[in-house]
LOMI-310615 format. One record per residue (C-alpha): residue number from 1; x, y, z; residue in three letters. Coordinates in Angstrom, 1 decimal, decimal comma. Layout:
# LOMI-310615
+-----+--------+--------+--------+---------+
| num |      x |      y |      z | residuo |
+-----+--------+--------+--------+---------+
| NUM |      X |      Y |      Z |     ala |
...
+-----+--------+--------+--------+---------+
This chain:
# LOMI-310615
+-----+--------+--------+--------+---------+
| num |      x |      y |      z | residuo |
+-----+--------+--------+--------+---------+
|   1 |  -55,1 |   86,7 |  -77,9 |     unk |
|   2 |  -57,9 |   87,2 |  -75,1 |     unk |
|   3 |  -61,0 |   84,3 |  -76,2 |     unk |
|   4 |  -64,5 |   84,6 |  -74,4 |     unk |
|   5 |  -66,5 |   81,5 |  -74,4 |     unk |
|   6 |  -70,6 |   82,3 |  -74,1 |     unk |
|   7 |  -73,3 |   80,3 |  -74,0 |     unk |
|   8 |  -77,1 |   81,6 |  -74,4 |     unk |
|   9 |  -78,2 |   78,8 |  -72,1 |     unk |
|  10 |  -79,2 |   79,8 |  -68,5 |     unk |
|  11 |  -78,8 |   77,0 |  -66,2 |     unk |
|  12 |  -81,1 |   77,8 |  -63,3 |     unk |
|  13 |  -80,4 |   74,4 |  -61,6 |     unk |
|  14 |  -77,0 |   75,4 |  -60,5 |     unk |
|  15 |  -76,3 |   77,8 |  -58,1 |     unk |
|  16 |  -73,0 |   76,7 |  -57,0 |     unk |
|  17 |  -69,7 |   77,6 |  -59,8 |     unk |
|  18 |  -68,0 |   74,6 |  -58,4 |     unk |
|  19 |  -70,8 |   72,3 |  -59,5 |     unk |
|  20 |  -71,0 |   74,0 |  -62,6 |     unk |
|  21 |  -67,3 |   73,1 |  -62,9 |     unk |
|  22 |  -67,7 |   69,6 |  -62,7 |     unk |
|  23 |  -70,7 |   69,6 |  -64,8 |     unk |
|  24 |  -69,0 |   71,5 |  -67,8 |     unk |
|  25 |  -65,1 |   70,0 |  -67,4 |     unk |
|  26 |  -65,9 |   67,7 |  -70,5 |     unk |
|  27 |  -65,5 |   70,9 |  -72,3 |     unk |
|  28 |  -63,3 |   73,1 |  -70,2 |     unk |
|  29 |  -60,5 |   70,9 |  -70,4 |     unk |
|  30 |  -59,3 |   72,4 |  -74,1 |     unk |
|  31 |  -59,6 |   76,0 |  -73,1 |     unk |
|  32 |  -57,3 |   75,2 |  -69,8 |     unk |
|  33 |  -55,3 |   74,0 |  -72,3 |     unk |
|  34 |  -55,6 |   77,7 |  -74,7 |     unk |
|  35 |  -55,1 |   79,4 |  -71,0 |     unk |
|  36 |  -51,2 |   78,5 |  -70,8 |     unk |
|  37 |  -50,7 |   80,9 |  -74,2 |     unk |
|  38 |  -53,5 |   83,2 |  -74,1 |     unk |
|  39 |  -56,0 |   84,8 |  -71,8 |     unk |
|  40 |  -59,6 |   82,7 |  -71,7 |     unk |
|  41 |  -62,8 |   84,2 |  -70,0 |     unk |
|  42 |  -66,4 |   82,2 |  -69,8 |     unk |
|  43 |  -69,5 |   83,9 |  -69,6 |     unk |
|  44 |  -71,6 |   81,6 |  -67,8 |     unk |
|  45 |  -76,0 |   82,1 |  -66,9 |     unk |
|  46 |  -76,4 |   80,0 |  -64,0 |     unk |
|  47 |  -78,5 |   81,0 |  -60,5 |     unk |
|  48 |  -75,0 |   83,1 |  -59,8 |     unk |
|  49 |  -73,0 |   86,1 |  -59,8 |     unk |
|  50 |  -69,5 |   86,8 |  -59,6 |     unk |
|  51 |  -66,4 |   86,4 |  -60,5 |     unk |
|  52 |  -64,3 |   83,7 |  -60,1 |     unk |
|  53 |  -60,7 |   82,1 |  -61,3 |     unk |
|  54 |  -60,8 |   78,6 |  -62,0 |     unk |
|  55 |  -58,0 |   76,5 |  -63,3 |     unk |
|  56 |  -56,5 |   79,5 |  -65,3 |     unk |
|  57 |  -59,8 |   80,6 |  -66,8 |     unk |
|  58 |  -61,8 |   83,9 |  -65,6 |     unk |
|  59 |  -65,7 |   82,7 |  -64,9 |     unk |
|  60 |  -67,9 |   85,7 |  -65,0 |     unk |
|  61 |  -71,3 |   84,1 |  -64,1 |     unk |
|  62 |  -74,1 |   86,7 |  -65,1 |     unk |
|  63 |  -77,5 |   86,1 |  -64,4 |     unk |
|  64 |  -80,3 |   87,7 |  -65,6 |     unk |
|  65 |  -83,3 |   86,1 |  -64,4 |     unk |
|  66 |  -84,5 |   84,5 |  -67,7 |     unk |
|  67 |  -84,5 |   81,6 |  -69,1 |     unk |
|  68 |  -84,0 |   82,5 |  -72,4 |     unk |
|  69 |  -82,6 |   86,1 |  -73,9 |     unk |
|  70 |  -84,5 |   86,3 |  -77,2 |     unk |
|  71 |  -82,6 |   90,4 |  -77,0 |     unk |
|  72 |  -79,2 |   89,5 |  -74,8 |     unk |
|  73 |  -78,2 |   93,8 |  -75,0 |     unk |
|  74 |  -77,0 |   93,3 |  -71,8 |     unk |
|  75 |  -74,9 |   90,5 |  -72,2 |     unk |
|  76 |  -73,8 |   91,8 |  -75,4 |     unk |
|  77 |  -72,4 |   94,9 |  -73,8 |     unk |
|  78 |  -70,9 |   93,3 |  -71,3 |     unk |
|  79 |  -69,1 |   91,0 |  -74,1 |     unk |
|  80 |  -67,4 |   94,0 |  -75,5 |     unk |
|  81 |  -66,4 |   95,5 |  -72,5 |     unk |
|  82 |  -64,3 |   92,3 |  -71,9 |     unk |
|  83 |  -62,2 |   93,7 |  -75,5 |     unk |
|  84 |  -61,5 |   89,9 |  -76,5 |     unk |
|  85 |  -59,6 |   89,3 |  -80,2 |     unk |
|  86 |  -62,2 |   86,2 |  -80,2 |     unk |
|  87 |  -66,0 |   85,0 |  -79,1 |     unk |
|  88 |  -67,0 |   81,2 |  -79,1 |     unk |
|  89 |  -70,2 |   81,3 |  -79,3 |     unk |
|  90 |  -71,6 |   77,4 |  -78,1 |     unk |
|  91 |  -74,5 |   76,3 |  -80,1 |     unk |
|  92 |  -75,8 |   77,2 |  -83,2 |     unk |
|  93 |  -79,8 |   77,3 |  -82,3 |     unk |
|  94 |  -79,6 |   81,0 |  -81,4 |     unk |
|  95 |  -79,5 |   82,7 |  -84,8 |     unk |
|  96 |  -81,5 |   85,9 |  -83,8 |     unk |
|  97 |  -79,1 |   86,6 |  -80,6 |     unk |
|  98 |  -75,8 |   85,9 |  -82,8 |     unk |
|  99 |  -76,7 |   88,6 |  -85,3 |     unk |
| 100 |  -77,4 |   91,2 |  -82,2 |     unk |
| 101 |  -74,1 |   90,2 |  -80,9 |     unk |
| 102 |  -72,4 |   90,6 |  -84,4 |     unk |
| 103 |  -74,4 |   94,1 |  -84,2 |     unk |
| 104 |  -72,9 |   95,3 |  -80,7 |     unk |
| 105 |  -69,2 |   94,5 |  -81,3 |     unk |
| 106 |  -66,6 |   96,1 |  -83,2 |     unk |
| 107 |  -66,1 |   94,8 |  -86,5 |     unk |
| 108 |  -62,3 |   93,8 |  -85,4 |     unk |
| 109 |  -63,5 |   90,8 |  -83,2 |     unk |
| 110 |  -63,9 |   87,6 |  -84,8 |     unk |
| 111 |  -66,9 |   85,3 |  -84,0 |     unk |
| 112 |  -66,8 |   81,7 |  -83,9 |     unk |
| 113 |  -69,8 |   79,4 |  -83,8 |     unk |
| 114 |  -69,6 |   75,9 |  -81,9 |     unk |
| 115 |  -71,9 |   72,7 |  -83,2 |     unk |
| 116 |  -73,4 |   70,7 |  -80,4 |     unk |
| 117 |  -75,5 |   68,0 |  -82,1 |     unk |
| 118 |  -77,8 |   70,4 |  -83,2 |     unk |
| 119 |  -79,7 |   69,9 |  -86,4 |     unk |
| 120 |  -80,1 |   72,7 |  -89,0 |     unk |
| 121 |  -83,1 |   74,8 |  -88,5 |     unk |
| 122 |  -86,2 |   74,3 |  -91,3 |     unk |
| 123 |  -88,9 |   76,8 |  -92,2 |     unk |
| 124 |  -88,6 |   80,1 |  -91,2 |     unk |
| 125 |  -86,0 |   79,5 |  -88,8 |     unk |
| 126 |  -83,1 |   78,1 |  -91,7 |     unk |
| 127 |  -83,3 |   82,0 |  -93,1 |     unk |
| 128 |  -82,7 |   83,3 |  -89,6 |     unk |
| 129 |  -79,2 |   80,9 |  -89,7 |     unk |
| 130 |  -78,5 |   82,6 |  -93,2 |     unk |
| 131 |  -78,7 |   85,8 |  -92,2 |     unk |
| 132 |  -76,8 |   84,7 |  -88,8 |     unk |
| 133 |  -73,9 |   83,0 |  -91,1 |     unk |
| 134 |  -73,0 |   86,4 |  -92,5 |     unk |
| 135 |  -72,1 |   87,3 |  -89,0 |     unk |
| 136 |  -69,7 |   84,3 |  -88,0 |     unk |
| 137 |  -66,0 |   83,9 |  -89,3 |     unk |
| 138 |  -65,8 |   80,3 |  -88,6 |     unk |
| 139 |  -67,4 |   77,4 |  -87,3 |     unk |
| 140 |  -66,7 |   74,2 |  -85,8 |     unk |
| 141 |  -68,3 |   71,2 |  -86,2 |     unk |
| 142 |  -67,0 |   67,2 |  -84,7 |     unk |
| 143 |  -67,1 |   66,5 |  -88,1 |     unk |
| 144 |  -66,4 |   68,2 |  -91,3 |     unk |
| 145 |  -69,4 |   66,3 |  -93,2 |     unk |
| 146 |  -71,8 |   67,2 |  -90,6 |     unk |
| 147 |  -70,7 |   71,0 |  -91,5 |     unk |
| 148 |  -71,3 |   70,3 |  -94,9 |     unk |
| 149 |  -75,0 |   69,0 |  -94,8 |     unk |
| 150 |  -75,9 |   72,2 |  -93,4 |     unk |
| 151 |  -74,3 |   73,9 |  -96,8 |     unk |
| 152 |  -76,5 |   71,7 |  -98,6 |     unk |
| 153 |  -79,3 |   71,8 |  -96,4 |     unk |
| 154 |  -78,9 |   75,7 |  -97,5 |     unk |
| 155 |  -78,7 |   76,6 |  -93,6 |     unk |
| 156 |  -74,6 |   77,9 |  -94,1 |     unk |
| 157 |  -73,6 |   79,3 |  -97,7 |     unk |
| 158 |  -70,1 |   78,1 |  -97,4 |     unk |
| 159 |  -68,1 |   75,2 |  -96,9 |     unk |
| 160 |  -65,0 |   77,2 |  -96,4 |     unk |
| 161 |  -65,9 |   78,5 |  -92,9 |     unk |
| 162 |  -66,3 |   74,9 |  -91,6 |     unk |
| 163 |  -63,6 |   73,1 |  -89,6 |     unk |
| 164 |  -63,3 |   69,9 |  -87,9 |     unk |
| 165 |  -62,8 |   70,1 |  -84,1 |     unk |
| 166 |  -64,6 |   67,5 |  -81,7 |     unk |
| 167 |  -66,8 |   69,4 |  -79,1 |     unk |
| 168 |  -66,2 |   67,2 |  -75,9 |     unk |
| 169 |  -63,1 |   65,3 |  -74,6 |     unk |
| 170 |  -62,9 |   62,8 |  -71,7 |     unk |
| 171 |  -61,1 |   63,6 |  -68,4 |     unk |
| 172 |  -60,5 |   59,6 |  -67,7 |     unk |
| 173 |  -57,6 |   58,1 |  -68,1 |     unk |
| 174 |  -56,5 |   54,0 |  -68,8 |     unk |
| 175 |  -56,0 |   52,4 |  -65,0 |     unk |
| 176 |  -55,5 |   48,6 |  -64,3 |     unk |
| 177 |  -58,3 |   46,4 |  -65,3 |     unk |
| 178 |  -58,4 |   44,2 |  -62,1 |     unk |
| 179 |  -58,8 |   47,2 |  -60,3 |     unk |
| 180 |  -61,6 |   48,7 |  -62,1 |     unk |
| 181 |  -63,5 |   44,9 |  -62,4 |     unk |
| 182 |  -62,8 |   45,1 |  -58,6 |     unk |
| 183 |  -65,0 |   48,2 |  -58,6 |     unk |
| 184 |  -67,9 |   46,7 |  -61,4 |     unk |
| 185 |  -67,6 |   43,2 |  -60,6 |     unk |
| 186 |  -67,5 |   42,7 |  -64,6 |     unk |
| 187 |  -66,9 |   39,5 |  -65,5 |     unk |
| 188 |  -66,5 |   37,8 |  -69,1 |     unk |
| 189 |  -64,2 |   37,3 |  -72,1 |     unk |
| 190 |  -64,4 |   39,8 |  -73,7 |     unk |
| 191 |  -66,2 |   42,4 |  -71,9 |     unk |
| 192 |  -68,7 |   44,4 |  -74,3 |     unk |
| 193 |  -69,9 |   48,0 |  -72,8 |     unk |
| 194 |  -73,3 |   50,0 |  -74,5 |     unk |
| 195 |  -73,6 |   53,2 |  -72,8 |     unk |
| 196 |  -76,4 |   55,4 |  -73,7 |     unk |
| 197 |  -80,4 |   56,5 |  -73,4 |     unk |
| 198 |  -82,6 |   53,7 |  -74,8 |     unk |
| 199 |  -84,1 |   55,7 |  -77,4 |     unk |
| 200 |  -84,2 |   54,5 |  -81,0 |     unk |
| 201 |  -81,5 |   57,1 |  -81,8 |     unk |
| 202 |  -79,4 |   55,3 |  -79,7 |     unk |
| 203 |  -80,7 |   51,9 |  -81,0 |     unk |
| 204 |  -80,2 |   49,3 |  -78,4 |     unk |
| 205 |  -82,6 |   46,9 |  -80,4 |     unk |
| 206 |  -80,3 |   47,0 |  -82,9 |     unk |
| 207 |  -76,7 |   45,5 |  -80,4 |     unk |
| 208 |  -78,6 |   43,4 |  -78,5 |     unk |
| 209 |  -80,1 |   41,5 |  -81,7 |     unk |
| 210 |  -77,1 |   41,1 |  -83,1 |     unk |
| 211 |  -75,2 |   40,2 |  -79,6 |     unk |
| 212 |  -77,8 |   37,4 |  -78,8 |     unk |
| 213 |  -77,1 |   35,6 |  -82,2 |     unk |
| 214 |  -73,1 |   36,6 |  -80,9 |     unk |
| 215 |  -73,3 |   34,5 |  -78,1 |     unk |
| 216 |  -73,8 |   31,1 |  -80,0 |     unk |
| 217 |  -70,7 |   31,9 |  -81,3 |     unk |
| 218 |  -68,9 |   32,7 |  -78,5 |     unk |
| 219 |  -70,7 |   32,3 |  -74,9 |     unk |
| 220 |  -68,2 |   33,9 |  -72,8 |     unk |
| 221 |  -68,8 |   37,3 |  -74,1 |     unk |
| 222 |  -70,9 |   40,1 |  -71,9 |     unk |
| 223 |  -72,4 |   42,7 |  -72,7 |     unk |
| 224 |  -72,9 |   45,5 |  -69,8 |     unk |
| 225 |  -75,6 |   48,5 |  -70,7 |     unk |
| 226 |  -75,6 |   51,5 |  -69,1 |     unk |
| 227 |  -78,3 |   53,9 |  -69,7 |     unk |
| 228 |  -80,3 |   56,7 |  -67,9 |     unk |
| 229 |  -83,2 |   57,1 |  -69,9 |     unk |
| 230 |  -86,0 |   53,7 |  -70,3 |     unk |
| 231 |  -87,7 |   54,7 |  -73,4 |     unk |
| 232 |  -87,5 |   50,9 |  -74,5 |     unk |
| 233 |  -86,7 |   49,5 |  -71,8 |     unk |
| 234 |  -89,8 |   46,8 |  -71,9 |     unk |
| 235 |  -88,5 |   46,5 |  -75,8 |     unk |
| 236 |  -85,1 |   45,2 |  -74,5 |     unk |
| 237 |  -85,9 |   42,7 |  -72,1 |     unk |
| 238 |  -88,2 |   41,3 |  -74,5 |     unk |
| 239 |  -84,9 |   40,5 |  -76,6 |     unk |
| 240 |  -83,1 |   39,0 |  -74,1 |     unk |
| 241 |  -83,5 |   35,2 |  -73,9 |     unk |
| 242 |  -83,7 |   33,8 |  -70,3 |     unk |
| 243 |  -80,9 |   32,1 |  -71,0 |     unk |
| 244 |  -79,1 |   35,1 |  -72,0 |     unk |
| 245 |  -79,9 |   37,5 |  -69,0 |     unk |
| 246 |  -76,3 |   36,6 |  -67,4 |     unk |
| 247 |  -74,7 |   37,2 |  -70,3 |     unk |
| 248 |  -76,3 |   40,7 |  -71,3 |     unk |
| 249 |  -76,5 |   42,5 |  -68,1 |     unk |
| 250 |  -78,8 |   45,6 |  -67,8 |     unk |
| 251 |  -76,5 |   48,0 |  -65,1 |     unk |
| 252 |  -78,7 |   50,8 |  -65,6 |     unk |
| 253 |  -78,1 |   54,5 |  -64,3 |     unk |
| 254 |  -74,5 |   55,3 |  -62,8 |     unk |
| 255 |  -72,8 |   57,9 |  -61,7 |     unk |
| 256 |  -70,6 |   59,7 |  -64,2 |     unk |
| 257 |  -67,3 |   59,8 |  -61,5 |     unk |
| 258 |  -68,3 |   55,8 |  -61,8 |     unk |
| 259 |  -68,0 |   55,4 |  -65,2 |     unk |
| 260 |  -64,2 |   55,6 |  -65,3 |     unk |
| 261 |  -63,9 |   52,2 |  -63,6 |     unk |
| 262 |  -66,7 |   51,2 |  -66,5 |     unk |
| 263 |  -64,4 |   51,7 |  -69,3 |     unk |
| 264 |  -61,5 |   50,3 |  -68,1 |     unk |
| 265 |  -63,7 |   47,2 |  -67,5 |     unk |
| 266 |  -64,2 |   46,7 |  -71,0 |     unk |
| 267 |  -62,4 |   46,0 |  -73,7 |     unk |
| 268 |  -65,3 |   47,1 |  -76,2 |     unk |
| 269 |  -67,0 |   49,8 |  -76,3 |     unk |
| 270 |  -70,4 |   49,3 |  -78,4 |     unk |
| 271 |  -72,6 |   51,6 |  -80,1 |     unk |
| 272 |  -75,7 |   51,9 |  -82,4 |     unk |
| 273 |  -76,1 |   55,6 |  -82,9 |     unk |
| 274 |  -77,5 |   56,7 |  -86,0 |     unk |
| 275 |  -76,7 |   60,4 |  -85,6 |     unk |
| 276 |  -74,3 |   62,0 |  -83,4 |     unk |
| 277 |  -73,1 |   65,3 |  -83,3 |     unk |
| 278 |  -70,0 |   63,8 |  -81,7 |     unk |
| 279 |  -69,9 |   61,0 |  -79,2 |     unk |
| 280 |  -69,1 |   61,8 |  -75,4 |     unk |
| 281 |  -69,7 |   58,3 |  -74,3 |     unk |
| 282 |  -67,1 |   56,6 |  -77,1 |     unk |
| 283 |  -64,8 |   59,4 |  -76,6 |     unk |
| 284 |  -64,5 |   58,5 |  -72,7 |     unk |
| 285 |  -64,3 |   54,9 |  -73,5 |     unk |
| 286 |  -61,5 |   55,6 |  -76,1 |     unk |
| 287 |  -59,9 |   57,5 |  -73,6 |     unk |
| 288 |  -59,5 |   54,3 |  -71,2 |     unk |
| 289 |  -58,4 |   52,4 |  -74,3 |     unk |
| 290 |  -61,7 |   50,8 |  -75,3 |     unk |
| 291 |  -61,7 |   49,6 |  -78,7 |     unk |
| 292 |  -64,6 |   51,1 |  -80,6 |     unk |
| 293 |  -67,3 |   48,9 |  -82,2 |     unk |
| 294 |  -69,4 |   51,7 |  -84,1 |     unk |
| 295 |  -72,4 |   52,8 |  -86,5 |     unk |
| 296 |  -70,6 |   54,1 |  -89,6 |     unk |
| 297 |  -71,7 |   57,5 |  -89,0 |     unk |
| 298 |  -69,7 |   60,6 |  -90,2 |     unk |
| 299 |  -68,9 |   61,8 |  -86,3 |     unk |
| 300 |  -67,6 |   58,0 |  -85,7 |     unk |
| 301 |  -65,9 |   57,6 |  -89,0 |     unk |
| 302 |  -63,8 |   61,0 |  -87,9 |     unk |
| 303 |  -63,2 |   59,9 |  -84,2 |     unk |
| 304 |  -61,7 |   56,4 |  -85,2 |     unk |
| 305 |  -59,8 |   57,7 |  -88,1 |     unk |
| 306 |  -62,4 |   56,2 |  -90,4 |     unk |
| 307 |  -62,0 |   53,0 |  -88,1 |     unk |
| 308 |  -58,3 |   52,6 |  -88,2 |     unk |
| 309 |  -58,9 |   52,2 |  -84,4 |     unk |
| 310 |  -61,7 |   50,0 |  -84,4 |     unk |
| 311 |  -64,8 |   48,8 |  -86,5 |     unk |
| 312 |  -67,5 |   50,3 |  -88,5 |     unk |
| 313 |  -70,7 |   48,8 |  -89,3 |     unk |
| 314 |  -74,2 |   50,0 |  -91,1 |     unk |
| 315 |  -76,4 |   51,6 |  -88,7 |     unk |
| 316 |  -79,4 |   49,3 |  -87,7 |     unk |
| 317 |  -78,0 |   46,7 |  -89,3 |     unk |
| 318 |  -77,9 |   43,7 |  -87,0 |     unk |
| 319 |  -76,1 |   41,3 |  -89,8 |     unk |
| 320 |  -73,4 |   43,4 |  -90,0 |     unk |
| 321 |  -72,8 |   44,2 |  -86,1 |     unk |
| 322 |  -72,8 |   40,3 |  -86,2 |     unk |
| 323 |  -69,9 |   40,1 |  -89,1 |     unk |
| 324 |  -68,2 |   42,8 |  -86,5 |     unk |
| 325 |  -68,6 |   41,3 |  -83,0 |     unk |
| 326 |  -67,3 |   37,8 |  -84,8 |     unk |
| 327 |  -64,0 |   40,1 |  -85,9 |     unk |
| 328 |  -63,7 |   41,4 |  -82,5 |     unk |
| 329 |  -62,8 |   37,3 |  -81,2 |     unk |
| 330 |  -59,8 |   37,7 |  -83,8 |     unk |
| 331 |  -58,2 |   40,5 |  -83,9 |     unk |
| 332 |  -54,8 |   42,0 |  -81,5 |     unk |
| 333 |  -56,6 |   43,4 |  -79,2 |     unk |
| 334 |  -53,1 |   45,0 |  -77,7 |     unk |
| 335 |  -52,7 |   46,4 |  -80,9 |     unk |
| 336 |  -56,1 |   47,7 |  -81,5 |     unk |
| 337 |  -55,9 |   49,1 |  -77,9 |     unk |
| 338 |  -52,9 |   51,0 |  -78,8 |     unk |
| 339 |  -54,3 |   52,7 |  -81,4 |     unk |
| 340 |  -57,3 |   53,3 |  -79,7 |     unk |
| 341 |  -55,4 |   55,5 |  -77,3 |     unk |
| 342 |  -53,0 |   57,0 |  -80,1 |     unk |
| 343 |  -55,9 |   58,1 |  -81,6 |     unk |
| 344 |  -57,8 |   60,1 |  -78,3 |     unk |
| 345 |  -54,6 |   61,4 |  -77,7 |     unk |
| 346 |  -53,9 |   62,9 |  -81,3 |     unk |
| 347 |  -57,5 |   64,0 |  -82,3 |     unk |
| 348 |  -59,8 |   64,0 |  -79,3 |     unk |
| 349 |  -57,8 |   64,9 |  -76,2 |     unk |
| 350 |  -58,3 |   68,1 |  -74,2 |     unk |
| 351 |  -54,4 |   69,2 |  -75,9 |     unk |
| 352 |  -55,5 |   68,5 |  -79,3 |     unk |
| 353 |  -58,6 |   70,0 |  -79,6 |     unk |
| 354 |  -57,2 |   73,4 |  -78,2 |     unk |
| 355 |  -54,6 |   73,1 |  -80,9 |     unk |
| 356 |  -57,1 |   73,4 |  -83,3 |     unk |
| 357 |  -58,6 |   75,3 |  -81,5 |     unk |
| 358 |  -56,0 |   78,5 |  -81,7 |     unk |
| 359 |  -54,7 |   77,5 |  -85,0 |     unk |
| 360 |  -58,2 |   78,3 |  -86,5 |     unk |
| 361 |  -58,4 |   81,9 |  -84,0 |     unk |
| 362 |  -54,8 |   82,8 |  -85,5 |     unk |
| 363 |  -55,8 |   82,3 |  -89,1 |     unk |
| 364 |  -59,0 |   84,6 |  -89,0 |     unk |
+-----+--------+--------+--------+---------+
């Protein structure tokens, strides 16, 4: 089978493909993957043209000076020039453009659209994603309940074109701790890791309650948080007792080629999400063998096997982070570790996603 991946998005802040390689491997790494069977092409908009061979995948960067192609009949025929059995679309915010492309290519090639975190359209906008639906033989979603609230939400009209495929895998891999506390100079027992924006999606407010009234129980914990936005920032240091600031440290903004020594630091990886299309940060850290402390959210309940590989709590719910974070003190942590990684490897990993991936391409 020959699969095109396009994106509407133009990236006019790249004008280098071998930046826009390292910016987009979190997503590459599954269609690498498809390239060893079948023939993958990406149809890229950054400040670029050309064509280029990257790790067994044709780049065909286009750009058409625009930010945004409201009517993509250039792209579109260039599409179905390329003859592919399969487009994956990314995104599902660009209903007008998908029925264009539906319009513009033979009726033999199958469409497939690609969730990433986005919400389902209201207003006038939800009917443009029902007429777009009628144009797409599948779509994929991190989780399978996320795909269904769009159904309900009346966005989709089916649950049978919905399947369950995360969006983003990690390209870290587990290394020895003392070498990566070498590099992070983390200290504690255990080691507790928050990685995120501090926005109240995110909800810091929520962990670091919960991890102050944590640390009467057990003082040798830490808690490290990385983040890269400072939404409430002043919010969180009001939280933090003085005699708490060594023991909840506030990193800040790091480098992403930094983070693998990060999550091999830890042996916890903490979140308070309350939605999440899928969970970059926690898959990374799960890659590195992190055990998962997490908001009982349906993308989280999917990525830990409905927390066979870690621990679920309600989302901003401080009490029960608390019941969790007292669990963490007594449970294998070898064990947990174990099947932390088992896990990544058999549902989030570059080679299981692109399983999936053509299993779904072969049954259209």
């Amino acid at each position: 089978m020959k699969f095109v991946s396009l994106s509407y998005q133009y990236s006019g802040d790249i004008d280098n493909p071998e930046d826009w390689f390292r910016r987009v491997r979190i997503y590459t790494g599954s269609w690498k993957q498809i390239s060893r069977e079948h023939e993958v092409i990406r149809v890229e908009q950054i400040n670029f043209e050309g064509k280029i061979s990257h790790e067994g995948i044709q780049y065909h960067f286009v750009n058409y000076g625009k930010k945004k192609l409201y009517f993509p009949w250039r792209l579109h025929r260039f599409i179905a020039s390329l003859d592919p059995d399969i487009v994956m679309v990314n995104g599902l915010h660009f209903p007008l453009q998908l029925i264009l492309l539906r319009l513009q290519l033979p009726g033999k090639i199958k469409i497939i659209a690609q969730n990433h975190a986005e919400k389902p359209f209201g207003g006038l906008k939800k009917y443009w994603q029902r007429w777009a639906d009628q144009c797409i033989n599948a779509y994929l979603f991190a989780s399978r309940m996320t795909g269904e609230s769009w159904v309900k939400n009346g966005n989709l009209s089916s649950e049978k074109k919905i399947h369950e495929v995360m969006e983003v895998s990690s390209v870290f891999r587990p290394m020895e701790r003392s070498e990566a506390r070498s590099a992070t100079k983390a200290s504690g027992s255990p080691v507790y890791l928050w990685v995120g924006r501090l926005d109240a999606n995110k909800d810091p407010v929520t962990v670091i309650k919960a991890f102050v009234r944590f640390l009467e129980f057990h003082p040798s914990a830490r808690l490290y948080m990385i983040y890269h936005t400072k939404e409430l920032l002043s919010a969180v240091r009001g939280l933090i007792p003085e005699e708490n600031k060594h023991q909840i440290i506030q990193v800040g903004r790091m480098a992403h080629c930094e983070m693998q020594y990060w999550y091999n630091s830890a042996d916890f990886i903490v979140s308070g999400s309350h939605y999440e299309g899928s969970g970059t940060a926690v898959c990374e850290a799960m890659s590195c063998g992190c055990i998962p402390v997490l908001t009982n959210i349906d993308s989280f309940r999917v990525m830990t096997n409905q927390g066979a590989c870690g621990l679920l709590y309600e989302k901003g719910n401080p009490e029960d982070l608390l019941g969790c974070l007292v669990q963490t003190i007594y449970i294998d942590r070898s064990v947990y570790r174990k099947r932390t990684l088992a896990q990544f490897q058999s549902a989030l990993s570059f080679e299981a996603i692109a399983k999936k991936i053509q299993t779904i391409a072969s049954s259209l």
